[in-house]
TIVO-2410 file (N, C-alpha, C; in nm, 3 decimals):
# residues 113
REC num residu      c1      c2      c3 atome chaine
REC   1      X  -0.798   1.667  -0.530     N      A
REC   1      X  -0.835   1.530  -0.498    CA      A
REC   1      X  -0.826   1.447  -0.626     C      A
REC   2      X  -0.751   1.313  -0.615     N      A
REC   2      X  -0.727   1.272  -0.731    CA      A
REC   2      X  -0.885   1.202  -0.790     C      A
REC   3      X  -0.891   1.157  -0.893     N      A
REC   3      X  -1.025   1.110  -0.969    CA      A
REC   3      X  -1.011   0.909  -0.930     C      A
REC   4      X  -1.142   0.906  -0.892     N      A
REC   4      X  -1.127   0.726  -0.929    CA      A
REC   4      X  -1.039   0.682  -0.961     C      A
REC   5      X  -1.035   0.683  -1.108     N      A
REC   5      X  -0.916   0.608  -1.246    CA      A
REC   5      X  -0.824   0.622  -1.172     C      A
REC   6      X  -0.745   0.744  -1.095     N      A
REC   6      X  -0.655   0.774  -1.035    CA      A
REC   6      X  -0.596   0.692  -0.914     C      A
REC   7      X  -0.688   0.692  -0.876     N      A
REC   7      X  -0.685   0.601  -0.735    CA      A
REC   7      X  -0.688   0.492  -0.724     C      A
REC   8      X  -0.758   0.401  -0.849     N      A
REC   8      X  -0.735   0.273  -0.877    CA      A
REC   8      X  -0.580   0.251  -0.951     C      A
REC   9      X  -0.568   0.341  -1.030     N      A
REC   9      X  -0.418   0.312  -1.130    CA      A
REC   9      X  -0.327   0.302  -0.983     C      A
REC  10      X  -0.304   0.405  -0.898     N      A
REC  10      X  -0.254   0.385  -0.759    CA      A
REC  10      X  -0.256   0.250  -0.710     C      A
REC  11      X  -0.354   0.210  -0.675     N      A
REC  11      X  -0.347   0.130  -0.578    CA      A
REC  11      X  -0.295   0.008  -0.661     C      A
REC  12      X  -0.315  -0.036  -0.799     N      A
REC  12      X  -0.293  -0.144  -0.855    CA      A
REC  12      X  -0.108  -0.133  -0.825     C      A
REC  13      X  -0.057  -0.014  -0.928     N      A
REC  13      X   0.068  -0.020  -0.885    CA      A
REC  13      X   0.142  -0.052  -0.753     C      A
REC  14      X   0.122   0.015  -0.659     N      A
REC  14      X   0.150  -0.053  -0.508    CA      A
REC  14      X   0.098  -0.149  -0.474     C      A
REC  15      X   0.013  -0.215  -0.531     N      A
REC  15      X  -0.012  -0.343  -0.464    CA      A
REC  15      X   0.058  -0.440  -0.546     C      A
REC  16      X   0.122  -0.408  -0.670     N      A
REC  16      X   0.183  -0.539  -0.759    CA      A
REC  16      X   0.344  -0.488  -0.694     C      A
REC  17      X   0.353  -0.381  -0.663     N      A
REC  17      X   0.514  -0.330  -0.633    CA      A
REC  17      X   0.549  -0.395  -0.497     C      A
REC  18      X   0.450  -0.401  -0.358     N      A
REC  18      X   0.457  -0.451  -0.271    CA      A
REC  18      X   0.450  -0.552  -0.287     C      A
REC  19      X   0.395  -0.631  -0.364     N      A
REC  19      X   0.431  -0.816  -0.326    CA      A
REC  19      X   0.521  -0.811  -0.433     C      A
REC  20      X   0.582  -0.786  -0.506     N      A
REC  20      X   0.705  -0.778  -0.587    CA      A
REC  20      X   0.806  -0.778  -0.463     C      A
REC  21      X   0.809  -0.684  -0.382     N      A
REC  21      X   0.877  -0.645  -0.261    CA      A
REC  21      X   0.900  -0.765  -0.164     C      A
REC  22      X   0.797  -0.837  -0.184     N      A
REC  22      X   0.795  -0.958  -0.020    CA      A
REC  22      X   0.770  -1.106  -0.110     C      A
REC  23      X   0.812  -1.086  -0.252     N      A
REC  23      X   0.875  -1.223  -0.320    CA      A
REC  23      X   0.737  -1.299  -0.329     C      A
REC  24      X   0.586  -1.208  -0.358     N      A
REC  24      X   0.502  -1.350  -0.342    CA      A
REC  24      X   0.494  -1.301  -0.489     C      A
REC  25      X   0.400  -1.497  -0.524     N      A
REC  25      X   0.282  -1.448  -0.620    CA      A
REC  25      X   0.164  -1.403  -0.585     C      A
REC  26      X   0.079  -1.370  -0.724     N      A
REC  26      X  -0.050  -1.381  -0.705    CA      A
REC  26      X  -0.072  -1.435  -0.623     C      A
REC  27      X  -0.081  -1.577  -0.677     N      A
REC  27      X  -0.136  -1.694  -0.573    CA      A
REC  27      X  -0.165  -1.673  -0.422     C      A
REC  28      X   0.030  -1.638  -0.404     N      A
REC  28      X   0.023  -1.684  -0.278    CA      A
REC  28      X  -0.026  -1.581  -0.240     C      A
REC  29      X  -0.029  -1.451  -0.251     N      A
REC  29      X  -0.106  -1.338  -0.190    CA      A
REC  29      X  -0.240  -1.345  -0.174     C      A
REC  30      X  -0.293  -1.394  -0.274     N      A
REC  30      X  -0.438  -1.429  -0.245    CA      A
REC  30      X  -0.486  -1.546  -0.134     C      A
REC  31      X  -0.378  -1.628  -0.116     N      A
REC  31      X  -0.419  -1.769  -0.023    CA      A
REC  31      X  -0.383  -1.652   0.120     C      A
REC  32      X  -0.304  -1.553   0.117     N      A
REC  32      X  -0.308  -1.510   0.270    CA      A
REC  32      X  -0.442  -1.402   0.284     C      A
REC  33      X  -0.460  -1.375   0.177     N      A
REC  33      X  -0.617  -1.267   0.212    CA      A
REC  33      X  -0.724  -1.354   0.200     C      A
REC  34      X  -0.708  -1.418   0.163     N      A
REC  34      X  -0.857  -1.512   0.142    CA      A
REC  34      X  -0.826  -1.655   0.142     C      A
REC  35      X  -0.830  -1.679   0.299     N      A
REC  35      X  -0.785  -1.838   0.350    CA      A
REC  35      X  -0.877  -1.891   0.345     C      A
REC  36      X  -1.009  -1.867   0.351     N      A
REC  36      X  -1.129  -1.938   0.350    CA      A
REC  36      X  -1.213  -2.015   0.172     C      A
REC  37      X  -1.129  -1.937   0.093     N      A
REC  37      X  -1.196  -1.941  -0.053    CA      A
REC  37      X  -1.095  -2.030  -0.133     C      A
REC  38      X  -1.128  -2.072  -0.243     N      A
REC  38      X  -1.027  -2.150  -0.331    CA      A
REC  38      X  -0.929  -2.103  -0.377     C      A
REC  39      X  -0.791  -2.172  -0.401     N      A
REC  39      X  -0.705  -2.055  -0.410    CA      A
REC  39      X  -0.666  -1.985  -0.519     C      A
REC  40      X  -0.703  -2.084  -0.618     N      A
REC  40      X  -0.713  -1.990  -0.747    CA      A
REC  40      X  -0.830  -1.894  -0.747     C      A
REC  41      X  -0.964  -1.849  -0.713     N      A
REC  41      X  -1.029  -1.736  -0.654    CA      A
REC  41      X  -0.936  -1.606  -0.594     C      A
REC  42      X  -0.809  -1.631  -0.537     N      A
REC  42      X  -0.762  -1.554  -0.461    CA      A
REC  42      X  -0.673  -1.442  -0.542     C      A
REC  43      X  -0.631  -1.555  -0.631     N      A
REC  43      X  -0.533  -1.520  -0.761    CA      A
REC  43      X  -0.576  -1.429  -0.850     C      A
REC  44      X  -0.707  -1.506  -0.897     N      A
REC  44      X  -0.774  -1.441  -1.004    CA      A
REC  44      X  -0.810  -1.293  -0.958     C      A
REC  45      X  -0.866  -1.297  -0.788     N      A
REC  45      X  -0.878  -1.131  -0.729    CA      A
REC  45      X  -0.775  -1.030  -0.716     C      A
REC  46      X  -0.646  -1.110  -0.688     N      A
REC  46      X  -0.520  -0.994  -0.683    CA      A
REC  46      X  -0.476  -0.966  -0.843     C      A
REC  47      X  -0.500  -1.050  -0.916     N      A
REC  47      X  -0.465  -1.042  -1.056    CA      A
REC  47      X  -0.545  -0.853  -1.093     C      A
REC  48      X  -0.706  -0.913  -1.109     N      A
REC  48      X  -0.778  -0.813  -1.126    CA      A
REC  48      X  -0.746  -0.677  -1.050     C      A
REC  49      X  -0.714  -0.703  -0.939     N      A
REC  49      X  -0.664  -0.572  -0.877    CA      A
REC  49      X  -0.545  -0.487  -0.924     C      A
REC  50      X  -0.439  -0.605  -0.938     N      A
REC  50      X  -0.327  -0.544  -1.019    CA      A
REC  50      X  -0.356  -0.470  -1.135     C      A
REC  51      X  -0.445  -0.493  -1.230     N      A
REC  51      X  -0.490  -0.479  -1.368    CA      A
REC  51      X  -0.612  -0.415  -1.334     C      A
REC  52      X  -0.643  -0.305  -1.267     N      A
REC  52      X  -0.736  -0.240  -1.221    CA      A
REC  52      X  -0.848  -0.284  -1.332     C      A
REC  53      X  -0.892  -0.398  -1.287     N      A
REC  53      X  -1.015  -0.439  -1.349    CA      A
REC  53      X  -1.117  -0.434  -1.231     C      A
REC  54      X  -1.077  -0.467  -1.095     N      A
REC  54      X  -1.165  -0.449  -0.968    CA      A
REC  54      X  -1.112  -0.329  -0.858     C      A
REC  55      X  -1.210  -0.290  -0.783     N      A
REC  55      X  -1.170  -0.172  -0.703    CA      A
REC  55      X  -1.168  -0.268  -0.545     C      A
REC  56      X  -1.045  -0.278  -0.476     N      A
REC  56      X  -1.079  -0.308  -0.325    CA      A
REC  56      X  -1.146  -0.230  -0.229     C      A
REC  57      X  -1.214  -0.282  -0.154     N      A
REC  57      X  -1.268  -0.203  -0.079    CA      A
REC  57      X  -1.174  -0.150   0.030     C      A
REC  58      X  -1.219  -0.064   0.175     N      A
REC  58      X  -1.106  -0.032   0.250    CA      A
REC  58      X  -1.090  -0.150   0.337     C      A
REC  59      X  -1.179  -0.241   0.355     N      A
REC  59      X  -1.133  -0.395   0.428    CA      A
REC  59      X  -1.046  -0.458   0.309     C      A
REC  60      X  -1.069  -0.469   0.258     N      A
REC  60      X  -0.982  -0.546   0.164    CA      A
REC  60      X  -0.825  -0.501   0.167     C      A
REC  61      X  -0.840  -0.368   0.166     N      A
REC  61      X  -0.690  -0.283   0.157    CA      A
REC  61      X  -0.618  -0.331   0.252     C      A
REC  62      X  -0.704  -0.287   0.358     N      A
REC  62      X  -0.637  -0.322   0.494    CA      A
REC  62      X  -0.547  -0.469   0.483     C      A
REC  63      X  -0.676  -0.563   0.459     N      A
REC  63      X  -0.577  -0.696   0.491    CA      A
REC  63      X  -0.464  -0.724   0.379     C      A
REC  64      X  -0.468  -0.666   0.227     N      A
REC  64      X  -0.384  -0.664   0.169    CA      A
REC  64      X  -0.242  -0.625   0.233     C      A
REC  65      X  -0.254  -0.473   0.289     N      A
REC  65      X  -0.180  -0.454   0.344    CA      A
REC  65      X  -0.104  -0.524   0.491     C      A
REC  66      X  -0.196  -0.586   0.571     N      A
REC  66      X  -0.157  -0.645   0.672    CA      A
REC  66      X  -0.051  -0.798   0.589     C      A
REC  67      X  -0.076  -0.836   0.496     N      A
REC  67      X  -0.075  -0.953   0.478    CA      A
REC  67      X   0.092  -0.917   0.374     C      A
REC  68      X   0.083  -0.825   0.354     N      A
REC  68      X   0.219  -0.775   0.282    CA      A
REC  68      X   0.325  -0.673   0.378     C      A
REC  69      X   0.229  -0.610   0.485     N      A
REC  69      X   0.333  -0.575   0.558    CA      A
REC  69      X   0.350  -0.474   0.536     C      A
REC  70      X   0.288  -0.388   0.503     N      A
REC  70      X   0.282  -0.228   0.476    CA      A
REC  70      X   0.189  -0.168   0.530     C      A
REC  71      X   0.216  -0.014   0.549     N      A
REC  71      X   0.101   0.047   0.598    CA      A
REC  71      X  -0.002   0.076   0.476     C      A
REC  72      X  -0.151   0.087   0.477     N      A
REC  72      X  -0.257   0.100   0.437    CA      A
REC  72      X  -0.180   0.199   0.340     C      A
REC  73      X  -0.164   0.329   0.395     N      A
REC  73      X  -0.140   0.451   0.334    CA      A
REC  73      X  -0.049   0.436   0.188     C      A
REC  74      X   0.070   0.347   0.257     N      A
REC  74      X   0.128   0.301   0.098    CA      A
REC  74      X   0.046   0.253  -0.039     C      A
REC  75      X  -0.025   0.188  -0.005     N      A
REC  75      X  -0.120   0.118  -0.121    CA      A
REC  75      X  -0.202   0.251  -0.227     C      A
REC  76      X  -0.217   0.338  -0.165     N      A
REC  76      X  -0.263   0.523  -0.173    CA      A
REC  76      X  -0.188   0.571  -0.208     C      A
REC  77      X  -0.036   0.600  -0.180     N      A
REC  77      X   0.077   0.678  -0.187    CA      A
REC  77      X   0.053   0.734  -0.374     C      A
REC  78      X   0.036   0.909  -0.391     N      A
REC  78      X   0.007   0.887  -0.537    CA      A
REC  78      X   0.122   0.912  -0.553     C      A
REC  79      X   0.278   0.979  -0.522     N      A
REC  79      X   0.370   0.952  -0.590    CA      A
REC  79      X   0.547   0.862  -0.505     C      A
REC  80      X   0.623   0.834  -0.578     N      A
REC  80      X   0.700   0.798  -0.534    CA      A
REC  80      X   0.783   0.792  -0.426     C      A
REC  81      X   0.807   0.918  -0.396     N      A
REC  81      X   0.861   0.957  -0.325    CA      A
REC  81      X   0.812   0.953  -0.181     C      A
REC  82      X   0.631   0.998  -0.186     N      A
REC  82      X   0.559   1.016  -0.110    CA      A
REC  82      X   0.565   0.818  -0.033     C      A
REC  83      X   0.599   0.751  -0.111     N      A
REC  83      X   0.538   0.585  -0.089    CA      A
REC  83      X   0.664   0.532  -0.026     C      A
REC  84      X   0.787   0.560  -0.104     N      A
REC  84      X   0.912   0.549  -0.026    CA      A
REC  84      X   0.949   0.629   0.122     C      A
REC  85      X   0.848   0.740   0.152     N      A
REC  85      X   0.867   0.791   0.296    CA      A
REC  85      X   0.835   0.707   0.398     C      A
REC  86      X   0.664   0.664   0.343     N      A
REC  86      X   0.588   0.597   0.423    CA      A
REC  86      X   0.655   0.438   0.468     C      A
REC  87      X   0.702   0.345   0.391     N      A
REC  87      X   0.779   0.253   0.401    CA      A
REC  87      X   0.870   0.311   0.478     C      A
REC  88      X   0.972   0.356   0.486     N      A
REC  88      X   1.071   0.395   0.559    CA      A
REC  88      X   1.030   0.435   0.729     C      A
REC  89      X   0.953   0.535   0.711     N      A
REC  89      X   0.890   0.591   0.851    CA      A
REC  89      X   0.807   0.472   0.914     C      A
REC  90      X   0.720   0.379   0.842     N      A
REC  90      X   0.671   0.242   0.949    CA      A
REC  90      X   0.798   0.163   0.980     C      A
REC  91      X   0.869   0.182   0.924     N      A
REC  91      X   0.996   0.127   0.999    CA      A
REC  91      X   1.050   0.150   1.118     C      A
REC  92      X   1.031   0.255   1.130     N      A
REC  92      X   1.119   0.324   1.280    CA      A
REC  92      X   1.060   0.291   1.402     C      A
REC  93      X   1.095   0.335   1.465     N      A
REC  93      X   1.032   0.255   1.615    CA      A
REC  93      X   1.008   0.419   1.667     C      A
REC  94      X   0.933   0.439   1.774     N      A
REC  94      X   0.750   0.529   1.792    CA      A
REC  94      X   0.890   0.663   1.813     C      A
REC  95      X   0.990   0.631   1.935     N      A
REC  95      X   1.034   0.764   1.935    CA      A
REC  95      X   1.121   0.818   1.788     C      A
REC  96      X   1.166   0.752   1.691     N      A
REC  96      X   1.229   0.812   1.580    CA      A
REC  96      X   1.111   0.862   1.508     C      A
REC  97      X   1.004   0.794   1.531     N      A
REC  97      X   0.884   0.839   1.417    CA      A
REC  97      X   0.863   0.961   1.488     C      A
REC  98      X   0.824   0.979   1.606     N      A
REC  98      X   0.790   1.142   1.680    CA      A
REC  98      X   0.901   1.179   1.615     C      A
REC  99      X   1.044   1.204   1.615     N      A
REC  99      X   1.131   1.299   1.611    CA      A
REC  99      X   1.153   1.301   1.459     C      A
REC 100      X   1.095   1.225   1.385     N      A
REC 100      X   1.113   1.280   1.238    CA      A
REC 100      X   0.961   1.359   1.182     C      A
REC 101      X   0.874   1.310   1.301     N      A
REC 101      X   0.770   1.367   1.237    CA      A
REC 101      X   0.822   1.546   1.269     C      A
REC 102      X   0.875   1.597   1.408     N      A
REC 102      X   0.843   1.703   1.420    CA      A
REC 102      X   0.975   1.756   1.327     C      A
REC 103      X   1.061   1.709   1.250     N      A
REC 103      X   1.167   1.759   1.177    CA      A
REC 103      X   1.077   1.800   1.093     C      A
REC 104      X   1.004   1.663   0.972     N      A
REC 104      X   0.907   1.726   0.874    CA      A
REC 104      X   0.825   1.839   0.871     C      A
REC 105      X   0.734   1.821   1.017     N      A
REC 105      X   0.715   1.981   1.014    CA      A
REC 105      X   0.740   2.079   1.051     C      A
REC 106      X   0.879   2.088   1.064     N      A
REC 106      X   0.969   2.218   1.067    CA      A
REC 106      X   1.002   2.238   0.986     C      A
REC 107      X   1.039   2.128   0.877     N      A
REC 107      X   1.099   2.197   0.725    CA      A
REC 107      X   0.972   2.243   0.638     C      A
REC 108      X   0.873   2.170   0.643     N      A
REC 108      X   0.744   2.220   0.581    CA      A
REC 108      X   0.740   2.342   0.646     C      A
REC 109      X   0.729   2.424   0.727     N      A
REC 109      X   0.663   2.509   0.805    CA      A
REC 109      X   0.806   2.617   0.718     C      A
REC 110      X   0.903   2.545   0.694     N      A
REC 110      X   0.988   2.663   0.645    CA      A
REC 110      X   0.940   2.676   0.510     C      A
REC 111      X   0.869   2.606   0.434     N      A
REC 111      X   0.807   2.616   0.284    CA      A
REC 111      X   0.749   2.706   0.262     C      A
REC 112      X   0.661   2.678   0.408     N      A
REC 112      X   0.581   2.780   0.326    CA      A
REC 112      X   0.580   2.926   0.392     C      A
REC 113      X   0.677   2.937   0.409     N      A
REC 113      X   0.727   3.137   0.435    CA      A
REC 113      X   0.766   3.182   0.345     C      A
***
């Protein structure tokens, strides 16, 4: 299980890589999570997040993620590869996701013999 530090260094990276991804700023990322607050407030919170100076909570994640368009799990993803699956696989539509899920675990299931 990874440590805190770990999990924050995580999440900062995917969360500055995903809105890198969908062309926002700060700013504007913060005016879609927090429509109700000032919008430099919003900035200054995704800033800190990026720069793991603050920890989001799992509501927070969530709407980060809703608001960028990724699944939750990406924002977590601890390595590359693992983060580029997950992007790819919310892509697919329900029957490719069943039929790649049961590929994955057929090739896993061959791992570990």
């Amino acid at each position: 299980m990874p440590s805190p530090t770990v999990i924050t260094a995580t999440f900062s990276k995917r969360l500055s890589e995903a809105r890198a991804l969908r062309g926002l700023s700060q700013r504007a990322l913060g005016a879609l999570v927090d429509k109700d607050q000032d919008k430099n407030r919003g900035a200054v919170l995704i800033n800190r997040y990026e720069r793991e100076r603050n920890q989001a909570d799992m509501t927070k994640a969530a709407e980060l993620a809703k608001a960028l368009d990724v699944p939750v799990a990406y924002l977590f993803a601890e390595d590359d590869d693992l983060a580029a699956a997950i992007l790819a696989f919310a892509k697919l539509p329900s029957a490719e996701r069943q039929r790649m899920r049961e590929e994955l675990e057929r090739l896993a299931g061959k791992q570990r013999r």
